[in-house]
C-alpha positions in Angstrom: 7.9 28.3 18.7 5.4 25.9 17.0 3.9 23.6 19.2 4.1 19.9 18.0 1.8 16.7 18.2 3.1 13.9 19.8 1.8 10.8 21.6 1.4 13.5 25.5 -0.5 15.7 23.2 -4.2 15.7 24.0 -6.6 14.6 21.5 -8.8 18.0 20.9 -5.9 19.9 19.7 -4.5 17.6 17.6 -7.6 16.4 15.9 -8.2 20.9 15.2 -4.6 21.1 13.8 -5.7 17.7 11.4 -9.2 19.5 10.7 -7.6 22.8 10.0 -5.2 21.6 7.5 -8.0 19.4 5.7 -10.3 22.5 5.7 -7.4 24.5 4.0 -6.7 22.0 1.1 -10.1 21.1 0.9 -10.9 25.2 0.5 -7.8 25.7 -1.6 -6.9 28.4 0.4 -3.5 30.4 -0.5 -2.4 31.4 3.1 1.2 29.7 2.5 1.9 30.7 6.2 -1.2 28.9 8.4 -0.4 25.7 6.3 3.4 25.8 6.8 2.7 26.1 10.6 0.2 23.2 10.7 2.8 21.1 8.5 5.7 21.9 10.9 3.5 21.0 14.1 2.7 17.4 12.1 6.3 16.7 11.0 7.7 18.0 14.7 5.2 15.3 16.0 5.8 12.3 13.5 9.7 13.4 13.6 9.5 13.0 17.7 7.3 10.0 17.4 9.5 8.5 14.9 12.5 9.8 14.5 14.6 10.9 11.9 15.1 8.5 9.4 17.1 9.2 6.1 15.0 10.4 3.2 13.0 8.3 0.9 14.2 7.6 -2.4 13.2 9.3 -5.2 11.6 7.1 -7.6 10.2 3.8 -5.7 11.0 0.5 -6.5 7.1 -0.4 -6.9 6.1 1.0 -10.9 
């Protein structure tokens, strides 16, 4: 089960899964799988933060 960030999380682990994910794009590493975890873990968070809201459009108004 992934653990997710929310606003109970404590700051140290969610400021390595931020670190860890920068480190990966910043690297261009190809391990698909690490950054899929670290993205679930952020969306959980922002998802149970936020909530779900309905999806963006695809093109924005702004041009």
């Amino acid at each position: 089960m992934t653990r997710h960030i929310d606003q109970y999380s404590d700051n140290v682990h969610s400021q390595a899964v931020i670190a860890r994910l920068y480190d990966i794009a910043r690297n261009g590493d190809t391990d698909g799988s690490e950054l899929r975890e670290l993205d679930a873990e952020i969306q959980a968070g922002l998802a149970a933060a936020y909530g779900e809201s309905e999806p963006l459009p695809e093109h924005s108004m702004a041009a």
